[in-house]
TIKESE-300331 format. One record per residue (C-alpha): residue number from 0; residue in one letter; x, y, z. Coordinates in steps of 0.2 Angstrom, whole numbers, padded with zeros to 4 digits, always signed. Each point is the difference from the previous one (the first is absolute). Example, Ala and Ser with C-alpha at 12.3 -4.5 7.8 and 13.67 -1.06 7.14 Angstrom:
2
(atom 0; A; (+0062; -0022; +0039)) (atom 1; S; (+0006; +0017; -0003)) 
This chain:
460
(atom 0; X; (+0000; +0000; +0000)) (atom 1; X; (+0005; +0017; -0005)) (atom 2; X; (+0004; +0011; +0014)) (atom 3; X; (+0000; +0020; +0002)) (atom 4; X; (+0005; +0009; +0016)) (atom 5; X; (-0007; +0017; +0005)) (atom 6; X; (+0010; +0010; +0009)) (atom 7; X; (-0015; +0013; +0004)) (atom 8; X; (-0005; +0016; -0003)) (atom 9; X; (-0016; +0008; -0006)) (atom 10; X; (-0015; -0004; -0007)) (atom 11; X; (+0007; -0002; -0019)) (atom 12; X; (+0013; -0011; +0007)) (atom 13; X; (-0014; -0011; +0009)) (atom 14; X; (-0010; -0002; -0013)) (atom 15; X; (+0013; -0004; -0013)) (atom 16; X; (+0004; -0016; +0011)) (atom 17; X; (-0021; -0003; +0002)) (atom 18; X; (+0001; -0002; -0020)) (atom 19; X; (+0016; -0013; +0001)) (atom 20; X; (-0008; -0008; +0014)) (atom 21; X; (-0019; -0002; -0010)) (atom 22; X; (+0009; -0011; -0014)) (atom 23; X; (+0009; -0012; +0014)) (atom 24; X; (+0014; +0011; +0003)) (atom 25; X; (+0007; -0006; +0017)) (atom 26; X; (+0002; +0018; +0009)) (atom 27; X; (+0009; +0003; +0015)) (atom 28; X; (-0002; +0016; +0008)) (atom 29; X; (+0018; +0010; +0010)) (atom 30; X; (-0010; +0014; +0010)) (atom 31; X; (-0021; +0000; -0001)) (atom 32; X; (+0000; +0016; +0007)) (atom 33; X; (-0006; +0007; -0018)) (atom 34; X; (+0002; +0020; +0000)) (atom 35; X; (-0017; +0008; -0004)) (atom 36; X; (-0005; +0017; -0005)) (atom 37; X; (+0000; +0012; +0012)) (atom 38; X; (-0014; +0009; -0009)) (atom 39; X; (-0015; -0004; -0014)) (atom 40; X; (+0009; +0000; -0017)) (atom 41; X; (-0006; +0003; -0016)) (atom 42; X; (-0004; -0013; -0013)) (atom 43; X; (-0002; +0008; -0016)) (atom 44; X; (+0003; -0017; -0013)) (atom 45; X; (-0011; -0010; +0014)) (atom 46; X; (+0015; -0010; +0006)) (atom 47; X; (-0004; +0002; +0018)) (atom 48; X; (-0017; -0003; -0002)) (atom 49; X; (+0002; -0017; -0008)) (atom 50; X; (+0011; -0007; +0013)) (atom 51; X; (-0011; +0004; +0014)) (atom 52; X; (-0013; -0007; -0009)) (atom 53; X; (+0009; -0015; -0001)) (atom 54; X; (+0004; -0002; +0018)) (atom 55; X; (-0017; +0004; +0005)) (atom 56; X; (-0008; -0014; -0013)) (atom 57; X; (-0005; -0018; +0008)) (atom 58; X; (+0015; -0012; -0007)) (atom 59; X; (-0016; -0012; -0004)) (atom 60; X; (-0018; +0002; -0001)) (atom 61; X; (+0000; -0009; +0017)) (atom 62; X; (+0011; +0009; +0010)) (atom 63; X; (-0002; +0020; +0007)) (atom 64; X; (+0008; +0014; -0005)) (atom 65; X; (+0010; +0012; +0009)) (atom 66; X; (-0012; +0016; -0003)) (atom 67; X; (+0015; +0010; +0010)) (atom 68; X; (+0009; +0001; -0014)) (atom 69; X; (-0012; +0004; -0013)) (atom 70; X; (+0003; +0018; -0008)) (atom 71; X; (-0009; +0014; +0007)) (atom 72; X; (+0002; +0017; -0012)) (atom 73; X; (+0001; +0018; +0007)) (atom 74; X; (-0001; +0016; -0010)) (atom 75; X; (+0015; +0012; +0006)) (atom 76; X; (-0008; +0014; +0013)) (atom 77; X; (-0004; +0017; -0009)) (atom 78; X; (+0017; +0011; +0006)) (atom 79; X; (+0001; +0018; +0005)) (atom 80; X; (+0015; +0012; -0006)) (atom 81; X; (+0007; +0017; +0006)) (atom 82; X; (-0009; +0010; -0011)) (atom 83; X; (+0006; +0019; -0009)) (atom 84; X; (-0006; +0009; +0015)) (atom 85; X; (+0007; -0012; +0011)) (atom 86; X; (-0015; -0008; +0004)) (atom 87; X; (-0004; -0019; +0003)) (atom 88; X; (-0011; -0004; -0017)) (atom 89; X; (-0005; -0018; -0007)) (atom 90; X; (+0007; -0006; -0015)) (atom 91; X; (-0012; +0004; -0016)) (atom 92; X; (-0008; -0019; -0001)) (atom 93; X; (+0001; +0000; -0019)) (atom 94; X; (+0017; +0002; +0000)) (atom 95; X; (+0017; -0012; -0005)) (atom 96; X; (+0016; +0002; +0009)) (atom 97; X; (-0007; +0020; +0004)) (atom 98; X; (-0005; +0006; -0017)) (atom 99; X; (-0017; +0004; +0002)) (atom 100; X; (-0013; -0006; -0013)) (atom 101; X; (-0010; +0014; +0001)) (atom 102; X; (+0011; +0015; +0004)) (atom 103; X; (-0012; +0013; +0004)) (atom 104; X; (-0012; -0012; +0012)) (atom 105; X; (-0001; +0007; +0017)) (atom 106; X; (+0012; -0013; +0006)) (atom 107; X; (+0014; +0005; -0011)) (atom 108; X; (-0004; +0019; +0004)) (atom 109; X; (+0002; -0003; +0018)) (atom 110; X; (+0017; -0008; -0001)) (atom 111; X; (+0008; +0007; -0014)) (atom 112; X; (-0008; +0018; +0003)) (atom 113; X; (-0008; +0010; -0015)) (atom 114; X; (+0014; +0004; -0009)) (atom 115; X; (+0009; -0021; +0001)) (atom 116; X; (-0016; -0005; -0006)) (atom 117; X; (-0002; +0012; -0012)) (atom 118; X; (+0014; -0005; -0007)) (atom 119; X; (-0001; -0017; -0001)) (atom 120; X; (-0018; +0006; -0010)) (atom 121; X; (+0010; +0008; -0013)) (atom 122; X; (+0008; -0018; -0004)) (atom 123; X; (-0015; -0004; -0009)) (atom 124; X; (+0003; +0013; -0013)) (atom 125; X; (+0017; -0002; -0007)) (atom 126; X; (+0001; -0008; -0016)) (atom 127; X; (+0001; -0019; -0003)) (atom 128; X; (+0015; +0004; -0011)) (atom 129; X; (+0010; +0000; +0015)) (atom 130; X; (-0006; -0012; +0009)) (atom 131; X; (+0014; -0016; +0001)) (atom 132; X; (+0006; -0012; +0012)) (atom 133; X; (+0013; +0010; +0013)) (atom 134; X; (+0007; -0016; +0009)) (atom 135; X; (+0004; +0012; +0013)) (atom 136; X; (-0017; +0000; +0014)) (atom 137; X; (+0007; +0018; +0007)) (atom 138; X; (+0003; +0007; -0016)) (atom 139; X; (-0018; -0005; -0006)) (atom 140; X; (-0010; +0008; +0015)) (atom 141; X; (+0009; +0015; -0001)) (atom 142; X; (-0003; +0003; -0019)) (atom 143; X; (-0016; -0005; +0000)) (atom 144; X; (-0010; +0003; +0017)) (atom 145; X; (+0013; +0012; +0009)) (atom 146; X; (+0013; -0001; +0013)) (atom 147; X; (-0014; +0003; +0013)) (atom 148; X; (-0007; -0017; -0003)) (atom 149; X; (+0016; -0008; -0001)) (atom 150; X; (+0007; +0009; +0018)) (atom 151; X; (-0017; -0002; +0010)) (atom 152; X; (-0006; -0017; -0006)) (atom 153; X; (+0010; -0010; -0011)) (atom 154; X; (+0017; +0002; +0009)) (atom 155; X; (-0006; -0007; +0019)) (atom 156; X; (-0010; -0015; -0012)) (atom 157; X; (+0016; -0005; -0011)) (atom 158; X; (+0012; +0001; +0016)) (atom 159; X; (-0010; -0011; +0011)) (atom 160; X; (+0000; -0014; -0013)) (atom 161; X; (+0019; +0002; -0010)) (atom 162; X; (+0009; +0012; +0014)) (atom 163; X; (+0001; +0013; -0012)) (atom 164; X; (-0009; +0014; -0008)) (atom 165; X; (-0006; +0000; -0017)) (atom 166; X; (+0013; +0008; -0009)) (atom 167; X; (+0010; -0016; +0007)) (atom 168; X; (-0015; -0011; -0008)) (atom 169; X; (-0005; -0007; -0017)) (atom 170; X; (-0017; +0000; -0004)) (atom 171; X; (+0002; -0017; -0007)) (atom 172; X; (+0002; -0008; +0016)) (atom 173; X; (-0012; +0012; +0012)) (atom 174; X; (-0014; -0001; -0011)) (atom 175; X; (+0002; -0014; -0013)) (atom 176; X; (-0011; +0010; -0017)) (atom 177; X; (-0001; +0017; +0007)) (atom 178; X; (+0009; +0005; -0016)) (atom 179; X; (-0011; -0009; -0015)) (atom 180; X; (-0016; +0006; +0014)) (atom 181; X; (+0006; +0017; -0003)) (atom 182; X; (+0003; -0001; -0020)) (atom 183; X; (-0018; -0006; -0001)) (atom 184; X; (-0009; +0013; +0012)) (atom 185; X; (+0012; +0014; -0007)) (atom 186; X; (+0002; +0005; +0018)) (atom 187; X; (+0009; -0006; +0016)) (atom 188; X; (-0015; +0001; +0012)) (atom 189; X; (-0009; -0006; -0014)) (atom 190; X; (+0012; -0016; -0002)) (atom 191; X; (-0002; -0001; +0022)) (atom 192; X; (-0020; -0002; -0005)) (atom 193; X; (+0003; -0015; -0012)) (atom 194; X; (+0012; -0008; +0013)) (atom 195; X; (-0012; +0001; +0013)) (atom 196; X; (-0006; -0016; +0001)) (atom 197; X; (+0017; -0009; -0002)) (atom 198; X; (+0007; +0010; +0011)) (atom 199; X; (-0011; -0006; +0015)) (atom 200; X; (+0003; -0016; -0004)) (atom 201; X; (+0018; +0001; +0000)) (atom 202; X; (+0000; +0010; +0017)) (atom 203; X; (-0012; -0011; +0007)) (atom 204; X; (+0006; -0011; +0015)) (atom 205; X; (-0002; -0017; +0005)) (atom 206; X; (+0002; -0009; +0016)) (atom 207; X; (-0004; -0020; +0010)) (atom 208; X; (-0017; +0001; +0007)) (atom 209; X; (+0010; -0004; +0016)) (atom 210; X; (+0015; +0011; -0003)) (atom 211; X; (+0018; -0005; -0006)) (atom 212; X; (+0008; -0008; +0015)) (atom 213; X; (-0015; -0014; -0001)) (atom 214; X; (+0002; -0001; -0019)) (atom 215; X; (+0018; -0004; +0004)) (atom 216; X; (-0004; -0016; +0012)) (atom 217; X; (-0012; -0005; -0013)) (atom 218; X; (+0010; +0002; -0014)) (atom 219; X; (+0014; -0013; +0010)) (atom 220; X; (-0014; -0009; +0008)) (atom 221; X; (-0006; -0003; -0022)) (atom 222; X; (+0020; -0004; -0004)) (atom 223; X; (-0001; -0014; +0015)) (atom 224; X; (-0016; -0007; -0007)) (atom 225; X; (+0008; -0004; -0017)) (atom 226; X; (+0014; -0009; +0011)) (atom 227; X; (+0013; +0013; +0002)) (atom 228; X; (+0013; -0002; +0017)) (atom 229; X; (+0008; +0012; +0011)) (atom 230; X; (+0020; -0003; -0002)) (atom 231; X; (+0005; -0001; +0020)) (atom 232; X; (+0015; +0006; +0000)) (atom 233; X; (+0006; +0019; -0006)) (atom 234; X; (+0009; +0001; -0019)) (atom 235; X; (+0018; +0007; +0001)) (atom 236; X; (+0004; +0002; -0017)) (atom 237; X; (-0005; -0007; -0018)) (atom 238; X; (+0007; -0002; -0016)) (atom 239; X; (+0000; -0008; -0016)) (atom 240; X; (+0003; -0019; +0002)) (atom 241; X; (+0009; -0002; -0016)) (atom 242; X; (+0009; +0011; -0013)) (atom 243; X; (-0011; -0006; -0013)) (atom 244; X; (-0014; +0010; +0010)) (atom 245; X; (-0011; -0015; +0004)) (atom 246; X; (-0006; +0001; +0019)) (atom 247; X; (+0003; +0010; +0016)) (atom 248; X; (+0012; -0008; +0014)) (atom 249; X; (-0006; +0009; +0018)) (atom 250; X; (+0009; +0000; +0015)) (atom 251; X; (-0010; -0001; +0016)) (atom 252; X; (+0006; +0006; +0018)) (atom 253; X; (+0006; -0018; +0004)) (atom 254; X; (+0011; -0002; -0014)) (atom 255; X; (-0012; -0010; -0011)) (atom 256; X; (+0002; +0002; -0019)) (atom 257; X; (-0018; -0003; -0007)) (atom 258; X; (-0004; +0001; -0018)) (atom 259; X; (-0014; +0007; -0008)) (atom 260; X; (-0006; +0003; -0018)) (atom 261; X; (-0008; +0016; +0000)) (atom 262; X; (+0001; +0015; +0014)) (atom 263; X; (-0014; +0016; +0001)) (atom 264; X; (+0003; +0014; +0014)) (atom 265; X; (-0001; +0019; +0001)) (atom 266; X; (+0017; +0007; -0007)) (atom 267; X; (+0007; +0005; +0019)) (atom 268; X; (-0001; -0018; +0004)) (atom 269; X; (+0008; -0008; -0014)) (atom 270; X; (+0012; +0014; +0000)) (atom 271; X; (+0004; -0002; +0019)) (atom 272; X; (+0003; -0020; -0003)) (atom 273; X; (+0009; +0003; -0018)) (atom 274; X; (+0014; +0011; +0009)) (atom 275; X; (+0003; -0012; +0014)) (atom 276; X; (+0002; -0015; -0013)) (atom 277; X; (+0018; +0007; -0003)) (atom 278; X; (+0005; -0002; +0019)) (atom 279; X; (-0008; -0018; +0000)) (atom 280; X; (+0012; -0012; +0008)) (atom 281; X; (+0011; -0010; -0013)) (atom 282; X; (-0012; +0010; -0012)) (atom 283; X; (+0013; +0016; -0003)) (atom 284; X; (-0005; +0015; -0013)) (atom 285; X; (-0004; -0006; -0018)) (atom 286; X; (-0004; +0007; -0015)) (atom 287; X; (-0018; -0007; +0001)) (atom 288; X; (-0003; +0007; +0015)) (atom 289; X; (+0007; +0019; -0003)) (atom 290; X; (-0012; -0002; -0016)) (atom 291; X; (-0015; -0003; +0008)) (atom 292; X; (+0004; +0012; +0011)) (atom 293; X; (+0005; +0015; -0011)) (atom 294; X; (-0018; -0007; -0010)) (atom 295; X; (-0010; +0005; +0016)) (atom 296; X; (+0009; +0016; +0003)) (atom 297; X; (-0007; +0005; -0017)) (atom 298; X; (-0016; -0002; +0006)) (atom 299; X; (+0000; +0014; +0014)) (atom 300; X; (-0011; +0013; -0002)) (atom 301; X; (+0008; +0016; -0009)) (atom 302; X; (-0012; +0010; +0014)) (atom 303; X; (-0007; +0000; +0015)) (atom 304; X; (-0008; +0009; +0013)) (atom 305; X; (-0004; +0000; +0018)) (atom 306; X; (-0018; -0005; +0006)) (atom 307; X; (-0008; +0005; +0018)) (atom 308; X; (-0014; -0002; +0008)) (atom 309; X; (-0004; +0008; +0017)) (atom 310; X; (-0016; +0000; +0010)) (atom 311; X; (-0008; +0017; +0010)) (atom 312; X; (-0009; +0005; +0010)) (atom 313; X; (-0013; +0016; +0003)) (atom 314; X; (-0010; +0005; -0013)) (atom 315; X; (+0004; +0010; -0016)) (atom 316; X; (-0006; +0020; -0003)) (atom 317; X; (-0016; +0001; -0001)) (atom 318; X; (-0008; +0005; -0017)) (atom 319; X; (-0013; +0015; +0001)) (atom 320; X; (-0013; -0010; +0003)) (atom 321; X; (+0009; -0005; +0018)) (atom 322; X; (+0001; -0020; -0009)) (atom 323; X; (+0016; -0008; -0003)) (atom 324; X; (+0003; -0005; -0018)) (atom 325; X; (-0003; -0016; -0004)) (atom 326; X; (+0012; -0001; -0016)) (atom 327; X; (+0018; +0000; -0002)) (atom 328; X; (+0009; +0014; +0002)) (atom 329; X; (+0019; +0000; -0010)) (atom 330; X; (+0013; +0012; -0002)) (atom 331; X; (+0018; +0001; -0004)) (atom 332; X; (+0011; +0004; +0014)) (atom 333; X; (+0019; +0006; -0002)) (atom 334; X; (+0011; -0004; +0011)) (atom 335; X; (+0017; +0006; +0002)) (atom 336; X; (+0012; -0016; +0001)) (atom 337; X; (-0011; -0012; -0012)) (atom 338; X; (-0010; +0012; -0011)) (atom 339; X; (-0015; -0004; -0007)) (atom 340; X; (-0014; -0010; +0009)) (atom 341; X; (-0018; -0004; -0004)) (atom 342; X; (-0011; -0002; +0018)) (atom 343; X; (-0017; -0008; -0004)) (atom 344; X; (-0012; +0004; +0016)) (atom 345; X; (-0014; -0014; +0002)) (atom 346; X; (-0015; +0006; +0002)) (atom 347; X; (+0004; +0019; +0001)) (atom 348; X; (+0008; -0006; +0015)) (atom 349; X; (-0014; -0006; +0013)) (atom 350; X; (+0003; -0009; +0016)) (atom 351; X; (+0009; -0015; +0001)) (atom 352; X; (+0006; +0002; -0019)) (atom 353; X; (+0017; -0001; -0007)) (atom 354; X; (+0012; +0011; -0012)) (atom 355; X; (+0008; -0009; -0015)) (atom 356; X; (+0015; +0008; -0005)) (atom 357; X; (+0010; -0005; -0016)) (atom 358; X; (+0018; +0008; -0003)) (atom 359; X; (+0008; +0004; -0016)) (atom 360; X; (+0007; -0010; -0012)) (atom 361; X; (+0020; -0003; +0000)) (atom 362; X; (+0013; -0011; -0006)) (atom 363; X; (-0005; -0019; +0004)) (atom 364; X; (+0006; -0004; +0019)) (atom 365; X; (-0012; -0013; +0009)) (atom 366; X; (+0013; +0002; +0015)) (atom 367; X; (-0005; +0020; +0004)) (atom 368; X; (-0002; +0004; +0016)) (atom 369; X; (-0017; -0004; +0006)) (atom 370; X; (-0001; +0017; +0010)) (atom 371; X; (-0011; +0015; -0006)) (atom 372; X; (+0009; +0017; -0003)) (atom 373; X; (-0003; +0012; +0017)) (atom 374; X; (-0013; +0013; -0009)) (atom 375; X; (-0009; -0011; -0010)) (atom 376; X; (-0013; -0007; +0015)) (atom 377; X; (-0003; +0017; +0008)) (atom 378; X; (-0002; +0009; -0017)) (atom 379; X; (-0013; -0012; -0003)) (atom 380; X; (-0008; +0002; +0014)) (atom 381; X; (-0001; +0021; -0001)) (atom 382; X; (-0005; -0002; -0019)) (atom 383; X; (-0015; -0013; +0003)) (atom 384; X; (-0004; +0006; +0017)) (atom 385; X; (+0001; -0011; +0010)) (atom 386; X; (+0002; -0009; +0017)) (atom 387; X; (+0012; -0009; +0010)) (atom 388; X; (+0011; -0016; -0006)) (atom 389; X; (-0010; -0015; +0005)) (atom 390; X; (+0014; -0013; -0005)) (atom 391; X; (+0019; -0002; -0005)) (atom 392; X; (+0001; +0002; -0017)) (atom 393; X; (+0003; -0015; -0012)) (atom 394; X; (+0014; +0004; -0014)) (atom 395; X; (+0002; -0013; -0013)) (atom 396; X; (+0010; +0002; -0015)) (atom 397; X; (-0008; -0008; -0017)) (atom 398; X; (+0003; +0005; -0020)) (atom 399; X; (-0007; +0015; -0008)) (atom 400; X; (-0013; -0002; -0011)) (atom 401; X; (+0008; +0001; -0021)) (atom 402; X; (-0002; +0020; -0004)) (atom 403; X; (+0009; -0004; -0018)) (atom 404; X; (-0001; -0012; -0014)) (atom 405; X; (+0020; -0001; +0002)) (atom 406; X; (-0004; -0007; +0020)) (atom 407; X; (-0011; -0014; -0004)) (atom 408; X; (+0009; -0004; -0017)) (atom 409; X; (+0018; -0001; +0009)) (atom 410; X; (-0008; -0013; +0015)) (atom 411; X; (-0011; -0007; -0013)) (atom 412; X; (+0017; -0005; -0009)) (atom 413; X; (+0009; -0005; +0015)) (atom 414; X; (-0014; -0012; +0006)) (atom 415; X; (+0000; -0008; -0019)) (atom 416; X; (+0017; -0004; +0000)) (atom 417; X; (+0000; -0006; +0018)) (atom 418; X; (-0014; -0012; -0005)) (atom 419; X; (+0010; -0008; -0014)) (atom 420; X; (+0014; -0001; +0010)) (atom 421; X; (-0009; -0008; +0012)) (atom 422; X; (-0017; -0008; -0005)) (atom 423; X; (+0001; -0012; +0017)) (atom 424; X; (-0001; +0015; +0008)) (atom 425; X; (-0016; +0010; +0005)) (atom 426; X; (+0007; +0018; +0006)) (atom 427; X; (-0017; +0007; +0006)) (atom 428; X; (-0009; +0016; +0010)) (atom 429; X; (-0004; +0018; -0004)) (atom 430; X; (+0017; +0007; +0004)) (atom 431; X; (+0003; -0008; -0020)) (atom 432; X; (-0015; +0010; -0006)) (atom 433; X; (-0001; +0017; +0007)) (atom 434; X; (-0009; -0003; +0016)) (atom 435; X; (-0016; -0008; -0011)) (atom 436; X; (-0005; -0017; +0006)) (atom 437; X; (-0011; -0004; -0016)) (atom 438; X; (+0014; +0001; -0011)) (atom 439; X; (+0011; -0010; +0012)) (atom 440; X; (-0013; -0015; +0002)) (atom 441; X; (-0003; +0001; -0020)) (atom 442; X; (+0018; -0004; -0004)) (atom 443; X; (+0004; -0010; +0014)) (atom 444; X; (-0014; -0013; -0004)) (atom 445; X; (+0003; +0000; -0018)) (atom 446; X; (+0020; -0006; +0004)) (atom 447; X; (-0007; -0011; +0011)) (atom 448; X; (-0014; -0007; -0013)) (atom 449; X; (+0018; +0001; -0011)) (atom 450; X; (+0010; -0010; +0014)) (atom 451; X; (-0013; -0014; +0002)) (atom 452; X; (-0003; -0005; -0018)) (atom 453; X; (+0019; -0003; +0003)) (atom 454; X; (+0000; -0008; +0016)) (atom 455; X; (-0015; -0013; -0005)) (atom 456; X; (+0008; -0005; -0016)) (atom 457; X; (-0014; +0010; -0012)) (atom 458; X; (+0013; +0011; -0008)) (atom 459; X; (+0021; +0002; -0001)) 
């Protein structure tokens, strides 16, 4: 019987191995401590969808499903902005990524001011003939709806997803067919009316019924069923087994060399056990092993940025009504040592809510300092006005989202030639994909459909 070991890591990783496993597979499983979303993630291809789906489906007519795992959708809550006149105003609903579809509505006027959505009016009345595709998002906005759009709303939106503003951005990766939306509308906020519909669904989230950390028991709970085995002792080191690249040999912590055919993990696990290899007893450094090694460093993520959520206490300002606001509230914050940071306020910042703050995007660096910069929490807290700290923040460092076809075509590239290198080996999780677990499942799962026709004997 073929055999694959999972070293662990997140949900792509898991159920990579759960498709090995389905076809007979034996599956044994390093660390079952799967690492889950820390929020709701979107799901624009239906990746995620599907999966949970799949978990929460009976295995037989007979048997009961796990309804925990069963998808549950959630529309994004409508988000307030700093307005012109300094004002709290909601985000125009008709809008996509900040340009308003209907410039002159009362929305748009309130945040933008008269003459910003003035401005963003005239759009519709310059001749087609200069209507093109500008690749750059900044450089769109501002020559078709004004800075004023682009400063107030489209700026804080682009930052909180890509760490940068939109001059940084390509429209090609914020809002996939903006640009042809445009060419047939003849205007911007006119091409924002026509992507209405697709963006909502792209921005929409999705979620377990019962929440990630239950999905993940079910998920291991699903790989047991199909016979997988947790591996009892801790893996040192792995390596190829041959230098015809046929196999993984895997060192454990008693010493045991244990060969396996094929071998999935998140790309920090199989880099952590990949570096040790060379310091392997009797095992010495080899070419084989600096390969594999130098193969996952190209995998890193060009970018990243820190991520931190912190809990408070209090309630926000009050609106003139004397209630709270129940939407979102975001802003970008500057802060002296680290620059740019985007704070997201949940629910306007009632009691017992938290602040999601998301740093800019720098040189890739999963080992930064997981420590906020001294300004950032208490300008956060003047800006949205808020109470007290209720909790220690929690600072995590994960890959920025692509902002540029050159990004996601470079680790595109890198992943591709680390695949054929490899094709035993199933380097999984979002870190690969720019933070975006749908894309991470859909190529993980299609190595792994790939790797067992290989394993089973139906293909070469």
């Amino acid at each position: 019987m073929k055999q694959a070991l999972l070293l662990g890591g997140g949900v792509a990783a898991f159920a990579a191995a759960l498709d090995l496993a389905e076809v007979g597979v034996e599956v044994w499983i390093a660390d079952t401590a799967i690492r889950v979303p820390e929020r709701d993630v979107r799901d624009p291809g239906g990746e995620v969808a599907a999966l949970l789906g799949e978990i929460a489906a009976p295995l037989t007519p007979e048997a009961h499903g796990t309804p925990g795992a069963a998808p549950s959708t959630v529309t994004p809550a409508q988000v307030s902005l700093i307005a012109r006149d300094g004002a709290w105003r909601p985000l125009p609903e008709s809008s996509v990524w900040g340009i308003p579809a209907v410039p002159l509505s009362r929305a748009a006027l309130a945040l933008f001011g008269a003459p910003g959505a003035f401005r963003a009016y005239l759009d519709r009345l310059k001749p087609v003939l200069t209507i093109g595709k500008e690749p750059n998002l900044g450089k769109l906005v501002d020559s078709r709806v004004g800075r004023a759009v682009r400063e107030t709303a489209v700026d804080p939106l682009v930052h909180e997803r890509f760490g940068v503003r939109a001059h940084d951005a390509e429209v090609a990766l914020v809002e996939q067919g903006l640009n042809e939306a445009l060419t047939r509308a003849g205007s911007l906020s006119g091409g924002a009316m026509q992507q209405q519909e697709a963006h909502v669904a792209r921005e929409t989230v999705v979620a377990p019924a019962a929440g990630w950390h239950e999905f993940g028991e079910l998920l291991v709970a699903h790989l047991e069923l199909y016979g997988a085995k947790r591996f009892t002792s801790s893996v040192v080191s792995c390596e190829r087994a041959s230098s015809q690249g046929a196999g993984w040999t895997v060192t454990d912590a008693e010493g045991r060399r244990l060969a396996f055919d094929a071998v999935i993990g998140d790309l920090e696990d199989i880099a952590r056990v990949a570096v040790n290899a060379s310091g392997v007893a009797d095992a010495g450094p080899t070419e084989g092993v600096a390969g594999l090694v130098a193969a996952l460093a190209s995998l890193l993520p060009a970018t990243t940025r820190q991520y931190a959520d912190i809990g408070i206490q209090g309630e926000s300002a009050r609106s003139a009504d004397g209630h709270a606001p129940a939407d979102d509230r975001l802003l970008l914050l500057e802060t002296a040592e680290a620059g740019t940071w985007t704070a997201r306020v949940l629910g306007g910042g009632v009691n017992g809510s938290a602040i999601w703050l998301s740093g800019p995007a720098g040189p890739g660096d999963l080992q930064l300092p997981a420590r906020l910069p001294a300004d950032l929490l208490t300008g956060a807290i003047e800006a949205a006005g808020l109470g007290d700290v209720a909790s220690e923040p929690v600072v995590r460092v994960r890959a920025a989202a692509f902002a540029t076809l050159a990004e996601r075509d470079a680790a595109e590239l890198a992943r591709a030639e680390c695949a054929a290198a490899y094709p035993d080996l199933i380097v999984a999780g979002e870190q690969l994909h720019g933070g975006e677990l749908g894309e991470a499942l859909a190529e993980a799962r299609q190595r792994a459909v790939v790797l067992r026709r290989k394993l089973t004997g139906i293909s070469e």
